[in-house]
Backbone as a ProteinNet text record, in pm:
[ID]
protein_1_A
[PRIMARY]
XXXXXXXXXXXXXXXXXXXXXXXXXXXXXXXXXXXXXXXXXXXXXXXXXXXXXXXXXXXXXXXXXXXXXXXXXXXXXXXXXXXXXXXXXXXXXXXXXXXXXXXXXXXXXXXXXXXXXXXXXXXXXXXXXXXXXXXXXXXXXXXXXXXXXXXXXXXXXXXXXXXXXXXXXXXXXXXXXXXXXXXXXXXXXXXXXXXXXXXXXXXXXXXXXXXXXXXXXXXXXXXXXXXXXXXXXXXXXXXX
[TERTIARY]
6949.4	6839	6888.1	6830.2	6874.7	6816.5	6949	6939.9	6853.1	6803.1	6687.1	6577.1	6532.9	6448.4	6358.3	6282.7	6252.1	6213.2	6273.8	6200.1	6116.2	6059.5	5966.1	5849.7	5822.8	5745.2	5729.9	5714.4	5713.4	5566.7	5542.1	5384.3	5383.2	5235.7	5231.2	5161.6	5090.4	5035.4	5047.6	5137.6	5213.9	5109.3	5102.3	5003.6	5071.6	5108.3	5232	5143.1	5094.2	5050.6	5192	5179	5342.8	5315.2	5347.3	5380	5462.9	5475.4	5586.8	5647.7	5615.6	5662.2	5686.8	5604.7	5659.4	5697.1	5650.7	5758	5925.4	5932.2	6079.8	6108.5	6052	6075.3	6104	6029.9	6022.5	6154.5	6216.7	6328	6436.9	6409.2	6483.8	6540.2	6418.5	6398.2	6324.1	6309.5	6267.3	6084.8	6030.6	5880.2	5801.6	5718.7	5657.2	5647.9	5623.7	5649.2	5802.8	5864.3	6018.8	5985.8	5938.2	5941	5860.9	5774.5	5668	5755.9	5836.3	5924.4	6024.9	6064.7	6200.3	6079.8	5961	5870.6	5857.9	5801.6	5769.6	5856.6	6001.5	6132.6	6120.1	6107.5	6178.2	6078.2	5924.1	5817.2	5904.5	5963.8	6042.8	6150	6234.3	6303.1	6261.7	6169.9	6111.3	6018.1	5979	5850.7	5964.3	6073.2	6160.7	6277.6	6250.8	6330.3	6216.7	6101.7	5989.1	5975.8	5970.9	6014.5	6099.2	6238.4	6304.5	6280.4	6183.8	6188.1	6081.7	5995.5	5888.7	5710	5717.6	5610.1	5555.4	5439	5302.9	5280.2	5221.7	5132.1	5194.1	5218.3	5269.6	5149	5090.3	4971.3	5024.2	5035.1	5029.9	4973.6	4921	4859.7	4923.6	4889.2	4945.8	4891.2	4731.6	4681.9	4520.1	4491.5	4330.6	4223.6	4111.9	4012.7	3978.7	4050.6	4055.7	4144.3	4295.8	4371.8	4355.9	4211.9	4164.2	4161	4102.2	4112	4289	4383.2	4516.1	4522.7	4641.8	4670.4	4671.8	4580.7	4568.6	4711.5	4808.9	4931.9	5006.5	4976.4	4980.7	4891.4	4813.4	4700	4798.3	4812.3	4835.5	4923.1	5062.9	5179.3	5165.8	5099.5	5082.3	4975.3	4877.9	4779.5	4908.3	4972.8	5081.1	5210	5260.1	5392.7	5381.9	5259.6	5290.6	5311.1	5262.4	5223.5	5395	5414.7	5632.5	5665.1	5681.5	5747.7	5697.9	5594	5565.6	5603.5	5596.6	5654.3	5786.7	5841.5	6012.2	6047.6	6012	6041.7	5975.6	5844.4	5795	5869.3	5982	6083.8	6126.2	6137	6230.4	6088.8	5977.1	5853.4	5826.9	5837.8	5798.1	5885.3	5961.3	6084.1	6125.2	6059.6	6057.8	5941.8	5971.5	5853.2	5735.1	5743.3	5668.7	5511.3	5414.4	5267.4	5174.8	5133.8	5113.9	4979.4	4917.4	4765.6	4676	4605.3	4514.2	4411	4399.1	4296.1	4202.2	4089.2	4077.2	3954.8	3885.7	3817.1	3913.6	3830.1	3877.2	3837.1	3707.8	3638.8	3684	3746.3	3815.8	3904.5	4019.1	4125.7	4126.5	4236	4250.7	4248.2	4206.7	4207.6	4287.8	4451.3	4561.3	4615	4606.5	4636.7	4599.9	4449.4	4368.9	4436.1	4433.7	4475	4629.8	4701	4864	4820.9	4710.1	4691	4638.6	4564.8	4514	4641.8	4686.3	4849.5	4924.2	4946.5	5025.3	4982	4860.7	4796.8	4761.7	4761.9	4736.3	4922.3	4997.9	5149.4	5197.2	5158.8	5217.8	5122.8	5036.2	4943	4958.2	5034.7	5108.3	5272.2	5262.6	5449	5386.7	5508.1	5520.8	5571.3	5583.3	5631.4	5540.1	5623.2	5511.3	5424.9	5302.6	5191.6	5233.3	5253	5247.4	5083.3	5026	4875.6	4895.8	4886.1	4923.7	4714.2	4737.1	4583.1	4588.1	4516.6	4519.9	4376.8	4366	4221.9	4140.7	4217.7	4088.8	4122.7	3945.4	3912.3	3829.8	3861.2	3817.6	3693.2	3567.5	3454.7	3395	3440.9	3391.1	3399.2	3567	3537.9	3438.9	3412.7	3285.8	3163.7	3118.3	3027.1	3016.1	3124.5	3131.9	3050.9	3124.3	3108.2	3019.4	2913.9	2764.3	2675.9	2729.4	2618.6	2688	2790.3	2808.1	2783.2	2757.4	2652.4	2530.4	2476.9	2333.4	2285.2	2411.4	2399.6	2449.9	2493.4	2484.8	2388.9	2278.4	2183.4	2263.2	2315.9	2340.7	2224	2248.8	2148.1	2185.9	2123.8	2181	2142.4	1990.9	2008.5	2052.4	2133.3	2279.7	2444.7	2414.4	2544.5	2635.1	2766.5	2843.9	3010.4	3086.6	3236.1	3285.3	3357.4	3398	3327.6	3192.8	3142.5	3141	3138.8	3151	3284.7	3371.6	3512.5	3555.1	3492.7	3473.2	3456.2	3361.2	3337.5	3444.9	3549.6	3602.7	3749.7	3780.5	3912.9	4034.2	4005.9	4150	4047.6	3968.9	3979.3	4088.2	4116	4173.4	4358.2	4348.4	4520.6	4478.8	4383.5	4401.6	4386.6	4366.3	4355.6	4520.1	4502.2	4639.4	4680	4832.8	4867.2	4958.3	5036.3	5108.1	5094.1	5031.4	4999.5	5107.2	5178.7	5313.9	5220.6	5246.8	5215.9	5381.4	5441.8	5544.8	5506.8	5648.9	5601.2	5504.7	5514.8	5494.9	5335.2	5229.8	5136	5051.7	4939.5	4858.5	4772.1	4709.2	4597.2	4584.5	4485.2	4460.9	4400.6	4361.4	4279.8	4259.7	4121.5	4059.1	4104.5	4171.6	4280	4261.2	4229.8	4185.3	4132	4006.9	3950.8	3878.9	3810.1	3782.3	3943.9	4025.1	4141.8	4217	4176.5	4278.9	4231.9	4052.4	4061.7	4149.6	4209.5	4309.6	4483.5	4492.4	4621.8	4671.4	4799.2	4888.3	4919.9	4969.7	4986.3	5150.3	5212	5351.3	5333.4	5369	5412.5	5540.9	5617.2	5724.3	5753.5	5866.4	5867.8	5963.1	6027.4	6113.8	5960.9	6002.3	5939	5949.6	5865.3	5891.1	5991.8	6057.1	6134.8	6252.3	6281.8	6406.4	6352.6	6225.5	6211.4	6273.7	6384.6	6477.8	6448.8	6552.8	6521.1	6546.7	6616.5	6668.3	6502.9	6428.7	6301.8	6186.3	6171.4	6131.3	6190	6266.6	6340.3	6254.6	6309.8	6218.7	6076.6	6023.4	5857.8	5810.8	5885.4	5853.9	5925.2	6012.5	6056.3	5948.4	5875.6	5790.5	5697.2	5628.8	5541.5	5546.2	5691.1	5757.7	5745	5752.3	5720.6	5616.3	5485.5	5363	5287.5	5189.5	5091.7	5021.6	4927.5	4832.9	4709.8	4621.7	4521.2	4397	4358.6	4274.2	4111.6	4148.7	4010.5	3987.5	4082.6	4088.3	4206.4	4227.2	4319.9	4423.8	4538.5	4694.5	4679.2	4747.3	4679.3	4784.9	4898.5	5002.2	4931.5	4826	4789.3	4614.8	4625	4468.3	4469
-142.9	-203.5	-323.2	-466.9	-561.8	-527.4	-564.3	-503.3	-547.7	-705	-732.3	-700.5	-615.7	-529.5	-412.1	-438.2	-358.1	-187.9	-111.7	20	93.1	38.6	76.6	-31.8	-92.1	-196.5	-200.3	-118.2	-119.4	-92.5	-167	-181.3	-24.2	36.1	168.8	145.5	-2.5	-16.9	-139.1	-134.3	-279.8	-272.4	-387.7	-425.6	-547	-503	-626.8	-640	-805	-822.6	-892.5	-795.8	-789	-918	-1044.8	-1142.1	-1209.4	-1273.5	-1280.8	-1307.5	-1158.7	-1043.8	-1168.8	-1235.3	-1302.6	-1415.5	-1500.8	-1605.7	-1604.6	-1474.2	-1416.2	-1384.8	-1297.4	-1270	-1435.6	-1547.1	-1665	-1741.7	-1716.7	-1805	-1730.9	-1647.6	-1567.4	-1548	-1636.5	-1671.4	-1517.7	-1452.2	-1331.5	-1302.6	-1204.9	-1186.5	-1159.9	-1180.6	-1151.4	-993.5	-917.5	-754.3	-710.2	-823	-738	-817	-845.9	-879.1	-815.4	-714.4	-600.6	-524	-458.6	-308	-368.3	-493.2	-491.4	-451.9	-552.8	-533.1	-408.6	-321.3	-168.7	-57.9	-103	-10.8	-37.7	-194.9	-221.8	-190.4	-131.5	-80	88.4	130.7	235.3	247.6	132.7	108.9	16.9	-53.7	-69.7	-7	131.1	200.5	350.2	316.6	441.8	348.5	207.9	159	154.9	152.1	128.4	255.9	367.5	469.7	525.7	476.6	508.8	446.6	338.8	263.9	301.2	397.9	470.7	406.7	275.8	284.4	399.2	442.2	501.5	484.3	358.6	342.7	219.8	225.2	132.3	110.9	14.7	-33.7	-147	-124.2	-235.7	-295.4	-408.9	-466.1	-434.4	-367.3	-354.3	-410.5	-394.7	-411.4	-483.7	-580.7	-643.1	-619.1	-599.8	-624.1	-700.3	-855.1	-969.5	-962	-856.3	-889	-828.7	-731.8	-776.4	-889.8	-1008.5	-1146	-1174.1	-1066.8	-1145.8	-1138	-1191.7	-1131.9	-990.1	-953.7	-787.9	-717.5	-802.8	-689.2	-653.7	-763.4	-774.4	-659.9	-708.8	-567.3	-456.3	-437.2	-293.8	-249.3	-327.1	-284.9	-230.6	-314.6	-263.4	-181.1	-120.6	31	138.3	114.2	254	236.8	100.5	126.5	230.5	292.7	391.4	539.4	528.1	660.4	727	595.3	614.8	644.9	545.8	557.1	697.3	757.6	875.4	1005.8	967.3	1042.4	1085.6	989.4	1007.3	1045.2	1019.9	1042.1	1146.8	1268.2	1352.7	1406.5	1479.8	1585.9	1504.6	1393.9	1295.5	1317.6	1220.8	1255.5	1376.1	1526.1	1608	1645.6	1646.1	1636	1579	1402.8	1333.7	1403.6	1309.6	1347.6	1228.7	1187.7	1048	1099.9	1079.7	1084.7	987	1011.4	918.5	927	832	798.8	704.1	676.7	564.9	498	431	314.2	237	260.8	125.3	242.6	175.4	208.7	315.3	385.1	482.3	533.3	417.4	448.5	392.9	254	173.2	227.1	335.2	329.3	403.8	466.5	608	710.3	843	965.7	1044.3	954.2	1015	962.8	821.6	761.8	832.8	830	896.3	1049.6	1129.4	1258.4	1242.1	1190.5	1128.8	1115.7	1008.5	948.8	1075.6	1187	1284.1	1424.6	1442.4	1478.3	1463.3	1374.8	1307.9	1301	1256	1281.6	1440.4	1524.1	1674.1	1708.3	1664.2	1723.1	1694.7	1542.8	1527.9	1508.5	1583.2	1581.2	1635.4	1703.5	1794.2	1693.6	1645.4	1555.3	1450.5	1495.7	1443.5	1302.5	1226.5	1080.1	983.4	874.1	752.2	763.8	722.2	714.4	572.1	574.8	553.4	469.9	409.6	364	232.9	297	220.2	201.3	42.6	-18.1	-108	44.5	-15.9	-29.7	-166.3	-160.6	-160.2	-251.3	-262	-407.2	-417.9	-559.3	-497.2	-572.7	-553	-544	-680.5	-670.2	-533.8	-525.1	-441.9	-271.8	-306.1	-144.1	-149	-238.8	-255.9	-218.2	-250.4	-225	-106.2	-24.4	129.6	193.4	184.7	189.1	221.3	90.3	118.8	202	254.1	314.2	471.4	500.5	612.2	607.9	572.9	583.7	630.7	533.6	545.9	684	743.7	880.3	1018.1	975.7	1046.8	1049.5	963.3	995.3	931.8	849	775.5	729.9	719.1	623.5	492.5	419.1	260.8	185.7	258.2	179.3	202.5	336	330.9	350.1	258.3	250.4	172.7	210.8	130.6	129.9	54.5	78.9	144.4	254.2	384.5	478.8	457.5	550.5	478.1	375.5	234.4	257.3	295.7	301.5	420.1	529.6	675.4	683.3	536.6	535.3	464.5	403.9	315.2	376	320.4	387.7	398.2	371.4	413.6	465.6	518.5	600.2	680.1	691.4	783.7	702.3	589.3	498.2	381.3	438.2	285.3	178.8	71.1	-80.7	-127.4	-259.9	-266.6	-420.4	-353.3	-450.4	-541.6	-533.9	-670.6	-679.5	-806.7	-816.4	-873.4	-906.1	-973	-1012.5	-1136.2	-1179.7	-1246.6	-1203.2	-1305.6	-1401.2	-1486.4	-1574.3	-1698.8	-1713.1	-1864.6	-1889.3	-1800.7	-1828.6	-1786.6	-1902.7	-1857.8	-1824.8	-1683.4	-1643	-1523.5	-1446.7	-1298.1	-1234	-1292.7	-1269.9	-1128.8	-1130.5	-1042.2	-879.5	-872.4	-753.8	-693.7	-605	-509.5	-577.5	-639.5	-770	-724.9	-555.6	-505.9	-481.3	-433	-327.3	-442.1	-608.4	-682.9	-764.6	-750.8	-779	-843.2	-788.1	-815.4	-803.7	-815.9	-767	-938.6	-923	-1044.7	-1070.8	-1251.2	-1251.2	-1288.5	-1288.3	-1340	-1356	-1478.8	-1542.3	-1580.3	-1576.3	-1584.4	-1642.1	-1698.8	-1782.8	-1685.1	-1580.8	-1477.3	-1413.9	-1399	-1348.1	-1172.3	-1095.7	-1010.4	-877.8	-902.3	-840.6	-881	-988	-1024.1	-988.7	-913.9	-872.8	-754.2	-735.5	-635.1	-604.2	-482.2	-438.2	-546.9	-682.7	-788.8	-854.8	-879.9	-947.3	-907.3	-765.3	-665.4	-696.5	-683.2	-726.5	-829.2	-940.3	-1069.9	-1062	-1016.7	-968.9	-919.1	-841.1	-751.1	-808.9	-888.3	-947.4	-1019.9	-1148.2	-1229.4	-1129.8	-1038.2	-959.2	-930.7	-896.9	-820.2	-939.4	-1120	-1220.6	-1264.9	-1207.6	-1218.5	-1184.2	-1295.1	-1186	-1152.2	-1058.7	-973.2	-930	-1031.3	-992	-935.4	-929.1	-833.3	-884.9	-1061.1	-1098.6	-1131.4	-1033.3	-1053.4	-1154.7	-1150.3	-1205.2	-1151	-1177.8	-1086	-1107.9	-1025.7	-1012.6	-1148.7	-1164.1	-1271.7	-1408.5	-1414.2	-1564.4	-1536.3	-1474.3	-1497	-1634.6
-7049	-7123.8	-7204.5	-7172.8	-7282.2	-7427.2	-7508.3	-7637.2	-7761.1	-7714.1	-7721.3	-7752.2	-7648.9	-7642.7	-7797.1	-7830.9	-7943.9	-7884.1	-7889.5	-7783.1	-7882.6	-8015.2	-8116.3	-8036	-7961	-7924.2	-7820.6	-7692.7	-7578.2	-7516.9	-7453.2	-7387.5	-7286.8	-7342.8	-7273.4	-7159.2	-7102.1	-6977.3	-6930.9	-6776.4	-6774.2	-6634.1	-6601.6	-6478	-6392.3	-6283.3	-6194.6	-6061.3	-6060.1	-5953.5	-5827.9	-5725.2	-5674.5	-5582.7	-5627.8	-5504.5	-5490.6	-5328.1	-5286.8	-5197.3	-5153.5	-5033.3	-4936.9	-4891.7	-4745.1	-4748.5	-4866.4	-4883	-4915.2	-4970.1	-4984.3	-4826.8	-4748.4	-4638.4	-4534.2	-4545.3	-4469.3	-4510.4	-4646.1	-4710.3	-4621.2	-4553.5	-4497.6	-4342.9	-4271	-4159.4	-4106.2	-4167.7	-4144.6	-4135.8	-4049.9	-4068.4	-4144.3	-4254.4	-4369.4	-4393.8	-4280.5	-4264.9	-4347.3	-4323.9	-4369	-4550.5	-4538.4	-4700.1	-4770.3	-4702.8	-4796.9	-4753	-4652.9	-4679.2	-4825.7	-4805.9	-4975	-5068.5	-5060.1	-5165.8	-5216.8	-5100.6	-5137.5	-5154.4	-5123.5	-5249.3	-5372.5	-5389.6	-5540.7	-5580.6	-5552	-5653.9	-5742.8	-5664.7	-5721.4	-5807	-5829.9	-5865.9	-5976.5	-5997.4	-6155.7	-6199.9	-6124.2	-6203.7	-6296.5	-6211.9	-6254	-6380.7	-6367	-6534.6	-6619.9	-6555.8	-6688.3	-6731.6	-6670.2	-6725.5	-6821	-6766.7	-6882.2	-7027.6	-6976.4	-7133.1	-7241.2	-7150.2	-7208.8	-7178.5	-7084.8	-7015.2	-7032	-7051.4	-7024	-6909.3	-6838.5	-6710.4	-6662.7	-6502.1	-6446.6	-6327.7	-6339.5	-6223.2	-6139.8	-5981.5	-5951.9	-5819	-5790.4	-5711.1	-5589.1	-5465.9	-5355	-5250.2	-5225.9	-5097.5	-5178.1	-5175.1	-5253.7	-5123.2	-5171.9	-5108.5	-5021.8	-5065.9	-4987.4	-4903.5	-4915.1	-4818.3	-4678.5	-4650.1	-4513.1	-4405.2	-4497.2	-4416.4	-4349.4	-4356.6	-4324.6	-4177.1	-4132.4	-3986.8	-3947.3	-3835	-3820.2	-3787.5	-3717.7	-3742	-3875.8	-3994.3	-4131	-4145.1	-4155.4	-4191.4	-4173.5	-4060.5	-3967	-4041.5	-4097.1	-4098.8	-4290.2	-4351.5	-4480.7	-4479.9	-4394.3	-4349.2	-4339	-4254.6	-4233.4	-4289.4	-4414.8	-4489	-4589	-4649.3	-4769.8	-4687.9	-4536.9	-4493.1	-4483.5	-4440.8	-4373.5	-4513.1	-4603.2	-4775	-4804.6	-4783.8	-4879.5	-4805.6	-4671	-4572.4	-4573.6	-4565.3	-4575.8	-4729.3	-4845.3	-4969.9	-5038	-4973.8	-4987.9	-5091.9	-5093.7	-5156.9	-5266.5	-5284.4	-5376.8	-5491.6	-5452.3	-5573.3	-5617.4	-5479.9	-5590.1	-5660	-5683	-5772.1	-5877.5	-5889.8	-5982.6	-6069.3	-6206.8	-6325.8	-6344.4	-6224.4	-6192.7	-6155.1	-6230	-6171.2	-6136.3	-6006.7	-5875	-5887.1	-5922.2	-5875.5	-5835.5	-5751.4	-5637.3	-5705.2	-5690.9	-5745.3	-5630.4	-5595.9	-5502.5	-5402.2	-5303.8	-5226.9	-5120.4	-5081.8	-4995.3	-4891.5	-4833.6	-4746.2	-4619.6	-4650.2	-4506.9	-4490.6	-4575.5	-4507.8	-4401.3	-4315.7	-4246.7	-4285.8	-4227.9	-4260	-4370.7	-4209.1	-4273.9	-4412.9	-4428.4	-4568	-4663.1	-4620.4	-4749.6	-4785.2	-4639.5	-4714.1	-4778.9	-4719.1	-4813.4	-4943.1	-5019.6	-5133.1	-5185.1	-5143.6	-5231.9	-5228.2	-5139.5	-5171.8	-5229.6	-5260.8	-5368.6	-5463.9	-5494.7	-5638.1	-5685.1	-5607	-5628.1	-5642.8	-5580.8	-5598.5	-5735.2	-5766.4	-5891.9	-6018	-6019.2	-6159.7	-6217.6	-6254.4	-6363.8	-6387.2	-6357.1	-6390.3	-6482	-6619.9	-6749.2	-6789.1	-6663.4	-6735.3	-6669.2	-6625	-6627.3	-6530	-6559.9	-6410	-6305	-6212.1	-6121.5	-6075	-6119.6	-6058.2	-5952.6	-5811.3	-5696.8	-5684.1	-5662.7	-5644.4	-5505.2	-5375.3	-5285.3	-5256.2	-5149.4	-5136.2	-5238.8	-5319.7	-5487.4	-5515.3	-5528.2	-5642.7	-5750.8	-5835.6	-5984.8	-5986.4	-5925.8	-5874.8	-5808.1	-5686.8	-5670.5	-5725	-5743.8	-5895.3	-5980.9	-6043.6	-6126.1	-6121.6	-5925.6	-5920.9	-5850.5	-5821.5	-5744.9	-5875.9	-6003.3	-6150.3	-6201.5	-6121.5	-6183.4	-6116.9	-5972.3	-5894.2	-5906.1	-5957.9	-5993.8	-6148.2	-6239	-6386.9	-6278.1	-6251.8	-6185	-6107.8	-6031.3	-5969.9	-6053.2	-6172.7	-6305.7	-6393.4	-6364.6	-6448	-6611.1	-6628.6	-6779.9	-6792.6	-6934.5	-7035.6	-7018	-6984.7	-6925.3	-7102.4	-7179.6	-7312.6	-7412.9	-7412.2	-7480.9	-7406.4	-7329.8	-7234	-7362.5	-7396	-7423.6	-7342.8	-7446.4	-7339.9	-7304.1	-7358.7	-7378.3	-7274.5	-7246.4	-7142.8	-7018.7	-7030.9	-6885.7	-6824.6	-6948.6	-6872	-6805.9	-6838.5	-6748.7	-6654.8	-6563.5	-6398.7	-6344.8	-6396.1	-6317.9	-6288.4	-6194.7	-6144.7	-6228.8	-6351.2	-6417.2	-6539.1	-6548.7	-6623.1	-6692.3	-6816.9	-6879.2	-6835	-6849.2	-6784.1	-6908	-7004.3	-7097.3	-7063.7	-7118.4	-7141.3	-7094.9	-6993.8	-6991.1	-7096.8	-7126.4	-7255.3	-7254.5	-7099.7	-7043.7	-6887.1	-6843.6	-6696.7	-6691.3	-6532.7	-6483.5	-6340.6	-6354.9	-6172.5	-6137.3	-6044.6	-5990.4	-5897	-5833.1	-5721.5	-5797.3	-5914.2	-5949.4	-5960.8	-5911.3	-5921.2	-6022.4	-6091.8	-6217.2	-6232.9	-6165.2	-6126	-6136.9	-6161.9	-6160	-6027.9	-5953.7	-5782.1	-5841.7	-5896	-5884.3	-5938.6	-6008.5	-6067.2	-6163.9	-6205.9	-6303.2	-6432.4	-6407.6	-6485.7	-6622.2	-6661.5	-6736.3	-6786.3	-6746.3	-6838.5	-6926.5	-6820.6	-6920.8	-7018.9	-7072	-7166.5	-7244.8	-7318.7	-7448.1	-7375.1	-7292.9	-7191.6	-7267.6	-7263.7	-7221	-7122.6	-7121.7	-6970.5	-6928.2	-6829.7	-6829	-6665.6	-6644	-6523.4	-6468.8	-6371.7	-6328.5	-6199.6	-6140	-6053.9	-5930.1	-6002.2	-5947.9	-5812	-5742.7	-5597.8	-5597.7	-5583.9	-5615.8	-5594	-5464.6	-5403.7	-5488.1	-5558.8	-5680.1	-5777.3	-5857.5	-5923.9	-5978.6	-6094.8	-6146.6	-6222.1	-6337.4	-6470.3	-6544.4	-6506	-6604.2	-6604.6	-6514.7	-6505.5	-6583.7	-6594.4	-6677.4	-6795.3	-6857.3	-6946.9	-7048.2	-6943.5	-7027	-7025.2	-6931.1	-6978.7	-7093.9	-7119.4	-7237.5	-7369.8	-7350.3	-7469.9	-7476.4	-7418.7	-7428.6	-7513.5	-7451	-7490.8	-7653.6	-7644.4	-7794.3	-7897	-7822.5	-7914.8	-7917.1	-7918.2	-7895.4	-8008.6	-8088	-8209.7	-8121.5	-8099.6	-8078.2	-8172.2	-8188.8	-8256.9	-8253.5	-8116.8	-8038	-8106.8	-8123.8	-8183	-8321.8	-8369	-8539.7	-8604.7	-8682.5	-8727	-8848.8	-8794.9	-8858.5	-9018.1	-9117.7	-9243.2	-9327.8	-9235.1	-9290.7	-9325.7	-9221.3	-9160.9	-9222.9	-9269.6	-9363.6	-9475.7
[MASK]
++++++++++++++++++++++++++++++++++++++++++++++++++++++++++++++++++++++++++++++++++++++++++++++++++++++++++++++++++++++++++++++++++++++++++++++++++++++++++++++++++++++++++++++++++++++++++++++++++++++++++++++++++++++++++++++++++++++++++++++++

């Protein structure tokens, strides 16, 4: 851990939109496919340092709504990379204290994905450390509006709807507000990404690609973060 670091100050919900993957893979002479398998280790390997650092909730962008429009063997190959990863590492998660949970539509995917994603979320819902919130097949938009038609098939009060009960339909329910977003790969954009949770989120951008994304990269995120006022609208009592 850089020493830096305040660990009285550590963000309990970090949100990493992971990009990259195939421009790292192309610097490489390599196929954009081999740059989402590096991609989709090193998701393990910084959800297990954000852990140690006491992360709460680790969310991150895997598969968007939009990234249908890609090439269909693209498609294909990020449809069946979590089935292999969760497949082969079955024994390793249930084992970890890591709790694994899905975000995102669940109607396009496959059978088998789906039953994997509810396996996994039934194996590890009782494990005591960081959540894990993998967001496949999710835009923010349309979470929103899954959102409103399940209020609507609950029978809510739409004229005392407020936040707190708005945030009960949406897929992270009960995962908090997130309080530092990370996009890598240089770009300054949110495409569509958990657009209610980041509110009040900070933002940190980086030029690191995400497959070079480390605990040192993490690091400086959270220092930025750690040099951040945060006034959530109001204003700090120093600066009155």
């Amino acid at each position: 851990m850089n020493e830096k670091i305040d660990i009285n100050n550590i963000p309990k919900h970090i949100a990493i939109i992971l990009d990259g993957n195939g421009r790292w893979a192309k610097k490489r002479n390599r196929p954009r496919i081999y740059g989402h398998r590096k991609g989709a280790f090193n998701i393990e390997r910084i959800c297990k340092y954000a852990d140690s650092l006491g992360v709460k909730v680790l969310s991150i962008y895997c598969f968007s709504t939009e990234n249908w429009h890609r090439p269909s063997d693209e498609v294909n190959y990020l449809m069946h990379l979590p089935i292999r990863y969760f497949m082969r590492y079955r024994n390793q998660i249930k084992d970890s204290n890591i709790k694994i949970v899905f975000s995102g539509r669940r109607d396009r995917i496959s059978n088998k994905l789906n039953d994997l994603a509810k396996d996994i979320e039934d194996m590890t819902k009782n494990h005591q450390g960081i959540t894990l919130n993998i967001c496949f097949d999710y835009g923010s938009r349309d979470e929103i509006i899954r959102a409103i038609k399940k209020l609507n098939e609950a029978g809510e009060d739409i004229k005392n709807l407020n936040e707190e009960t708005f945030s009960k339909y949406l897929d992270t329910a009960n995962l908090g507000d997130v309080d530092l977003l990370i996009r890598t790969s240089g770009e300054l954009r949110l495409s569509n990404f958990l657009l209610w949770q980041i509110a009040y989120a900070e933002f940190y951008f980086t030029d690191i690609l995400w497959p070079d994304f480390d605990e040192l990269e993490l690091d400086k995120a959270i220092i930025s973060y750690q040099n951040r006022n945060r006034r959530f609208g109001g204003i700090k009592e120093e600066n009155k």
